[in-house]
N, C-alpha and C positions, 0 to 999 in steps of 0.2 A: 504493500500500500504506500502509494507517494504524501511523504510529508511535509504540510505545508510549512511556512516559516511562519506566519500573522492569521490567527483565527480569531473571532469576534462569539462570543456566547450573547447570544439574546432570548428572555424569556417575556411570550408577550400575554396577554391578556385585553379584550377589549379593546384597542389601541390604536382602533380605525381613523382617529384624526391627528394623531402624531405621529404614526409610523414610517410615514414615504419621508417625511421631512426628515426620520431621523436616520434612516437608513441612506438616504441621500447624501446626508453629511458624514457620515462613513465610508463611502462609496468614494466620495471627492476629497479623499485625504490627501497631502502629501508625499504619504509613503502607501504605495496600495495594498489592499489589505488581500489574501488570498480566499479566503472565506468567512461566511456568514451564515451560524448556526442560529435560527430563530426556531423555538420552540413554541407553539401557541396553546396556551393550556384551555382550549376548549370553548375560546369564545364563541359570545353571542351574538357578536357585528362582523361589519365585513373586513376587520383585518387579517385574515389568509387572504382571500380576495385581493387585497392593495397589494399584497405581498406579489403575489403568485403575480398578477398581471404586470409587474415590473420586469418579469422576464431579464431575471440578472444572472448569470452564471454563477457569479461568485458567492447568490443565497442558496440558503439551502433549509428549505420551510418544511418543518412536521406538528402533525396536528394532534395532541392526544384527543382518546377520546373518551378521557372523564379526566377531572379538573384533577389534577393532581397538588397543588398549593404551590404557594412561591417557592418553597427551599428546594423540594425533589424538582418543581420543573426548572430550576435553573441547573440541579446537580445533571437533570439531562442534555440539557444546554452545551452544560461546559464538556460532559462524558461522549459528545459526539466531535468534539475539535481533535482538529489533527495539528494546530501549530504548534510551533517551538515555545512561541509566545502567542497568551490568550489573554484579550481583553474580555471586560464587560462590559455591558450596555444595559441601558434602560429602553424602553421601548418610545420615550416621551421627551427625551430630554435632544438638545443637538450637539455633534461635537466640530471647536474648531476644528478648522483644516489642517494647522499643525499638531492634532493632539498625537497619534499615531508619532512621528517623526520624533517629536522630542519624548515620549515618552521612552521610546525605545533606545534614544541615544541616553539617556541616564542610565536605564537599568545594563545595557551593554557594556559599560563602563568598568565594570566588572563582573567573571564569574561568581561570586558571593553576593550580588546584586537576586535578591529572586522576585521582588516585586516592588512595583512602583505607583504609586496614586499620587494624582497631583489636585489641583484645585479647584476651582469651579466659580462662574457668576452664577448669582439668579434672574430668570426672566417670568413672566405672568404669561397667560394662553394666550396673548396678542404678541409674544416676544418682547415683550417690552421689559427693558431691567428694573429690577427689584432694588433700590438702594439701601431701604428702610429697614434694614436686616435685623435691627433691634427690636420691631416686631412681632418676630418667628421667634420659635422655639429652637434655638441651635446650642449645638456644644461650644464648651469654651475654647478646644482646641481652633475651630473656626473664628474666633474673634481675637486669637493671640495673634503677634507680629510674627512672621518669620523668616530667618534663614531662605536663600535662593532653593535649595537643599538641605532637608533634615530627614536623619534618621529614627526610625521608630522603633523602637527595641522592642523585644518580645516582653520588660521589665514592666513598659510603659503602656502598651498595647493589652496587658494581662488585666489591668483597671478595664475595660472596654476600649470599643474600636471607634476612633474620630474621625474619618475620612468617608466621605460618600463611593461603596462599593461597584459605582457606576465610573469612577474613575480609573479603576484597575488593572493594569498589566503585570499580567503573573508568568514568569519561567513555567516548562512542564515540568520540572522535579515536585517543584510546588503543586502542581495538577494532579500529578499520578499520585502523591500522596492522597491528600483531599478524596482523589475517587475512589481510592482505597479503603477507606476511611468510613463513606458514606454514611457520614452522620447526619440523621434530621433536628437535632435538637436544636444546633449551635447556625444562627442565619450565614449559608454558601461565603459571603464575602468578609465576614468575622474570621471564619474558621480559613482562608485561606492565607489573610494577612496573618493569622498564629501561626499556621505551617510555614509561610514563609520567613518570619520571624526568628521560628526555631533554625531553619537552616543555614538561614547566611542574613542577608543583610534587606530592612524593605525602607526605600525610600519612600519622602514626600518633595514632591516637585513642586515650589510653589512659583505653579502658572494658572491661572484659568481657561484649562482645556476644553472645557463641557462647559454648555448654559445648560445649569437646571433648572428643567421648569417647573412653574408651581399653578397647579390649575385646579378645577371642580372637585378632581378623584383625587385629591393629595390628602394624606391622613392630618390631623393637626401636627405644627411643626414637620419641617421640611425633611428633616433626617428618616421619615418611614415614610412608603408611600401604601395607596388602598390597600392594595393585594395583599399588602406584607402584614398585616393584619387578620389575615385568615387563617394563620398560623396557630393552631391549639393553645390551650395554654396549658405549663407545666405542672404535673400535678405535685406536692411535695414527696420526695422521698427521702432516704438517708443518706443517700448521696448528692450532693450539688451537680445537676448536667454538666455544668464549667469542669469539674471538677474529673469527674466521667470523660468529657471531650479531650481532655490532659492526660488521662491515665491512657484512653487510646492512641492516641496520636503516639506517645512514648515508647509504643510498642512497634512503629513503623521506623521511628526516627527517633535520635538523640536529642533530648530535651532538658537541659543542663537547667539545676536547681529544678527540677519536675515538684518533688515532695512541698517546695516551698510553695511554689502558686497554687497547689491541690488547698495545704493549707490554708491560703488567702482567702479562697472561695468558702471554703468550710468557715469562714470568720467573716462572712460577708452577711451586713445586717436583712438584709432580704431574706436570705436564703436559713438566717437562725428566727425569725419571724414567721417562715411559713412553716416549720419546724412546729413550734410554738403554738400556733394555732389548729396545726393538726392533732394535736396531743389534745389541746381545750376541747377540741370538737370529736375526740374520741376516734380518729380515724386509725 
């Protein structure tokens, strides 16, 4: 099987009125991209339709045919690329024309390089920019100054993940773990920046690659969108998933201080809270 060098994961959902545009802008990058995995989980509009009739070699559109949720239909997403390097997408959002091109000249910069996200504006469903960002709901790592270039350590990234996993370009060492792995618990783009983290090194590029957009179907606050909310929710058990997600991972790969972040999670006030109320409630 021929492998390509630059694969795209995309998981769509309902997406009939930002898909051409976003695909478009992928399409018109400066460095071309080889393929375009789109997975559509079972929508109800006509985006296979927009897709399909683009009639583009380089997509490559599968339709399930029962909803499967954000996290599996992206792990299907990324489980059909064939590149060296795979990006993500959203299905809504547009990327500059150089996001491709300098993404990859960061993370190529070295073999210990295994992933890289970089920045993003905001725009509203007219494309209009979003200035007023103190209005949203955002992390604080988006409102610090930074560095052209900053490292994310697996130290740093172990508290949660700051980056919009729309931004992402991951090595395949990083891939083949992850689908190894195939964990539902932990959200596709959390758990790739951990694997990548553990093995070598994941940048932040600070450029505004992507305009994310923020429209009708955005959940509140920009950091999740609709779909991603479909996602069950955890029931308590005696072990923290974080914690779970770590003891796995550590069996594929070397994860230096493992025992300590198991620990952190296990000391995480959420997770001795719903402890706590499980016990109250007799479960």
């Amino acid at each position: 099987m021929c492998i390509t060098n630059i694969s795209v994961a995309m998981a769509t959902y309902n997406g009939e009125k930002y898909i051409r545009q976003q695909l478009m802008s992928i399409l018109n990058q400066t460095m071309m991209v080889n393929e375009i995995i789109v997975v559509d989980d079972n929508s109800g509009d006509r985006t296979v339709e927009i897709i399909e009739a683009m009639r583009c070699p380089q997509i490559r559109i599968y339709k399930n045919k029962k909803n499967l949720g954000y996290v599996e239909n992206f792990y299907k997403a990324i489980s059909l690329t064939h590149g060296k390097y795979v990006f993500l997408a959203d299905q809504d959002d547009i990327w500059e024309k150089e996001k491709v091109e300098f993404s990859l000249a960061e993370l190529q910069k070295s073999d210990n390089n295994m992933a890289v996200c970089t920045g993003f504006s905001l725009i509203n469903q007219n494309e209009n920019p979003i200035t007023d960002i103190e209005h949203y709901q955002v992390n604080d790592f988006v409102l610090q100054k930074h560095k052209d270039v900053e490292e994310l350590t697996l130290k740093r990234l172990v508290f949660g993940n700051v980056v919009q996993g729309c931004t992402y370009c991951v090595r395949r060492d990083a891939i083949d773990v992850y689908l190894k792995l195939h964990n539902n618990e932990v959200i596709h783009d959390y758990q790739l920046m951990l694997i990548s983290a553990a093995m070598g090194k994941v940048k932040y590029l600070n450029k505004p690659l992507i305009r994310y957009r923020l429209h009708e179907n955005n959940a509140v606050g920009f950091d999740k969108k609709k779909h991603r909310l479909e996602m069950p929710r955890k029931k308590p058990s005696k072990e923290p998933y974080m914690a779970r997600f770590f003891r796995q991972m550590s069996k594929e790969i070397m994860v230096r201080h493992k025992n300590y972040y198991v620990l952190l999670y296990y000391l995480r006030i959420p997770y001795l809270i719903s402890i706590v109320k499980n016990v109250v409630s007799g479960g």
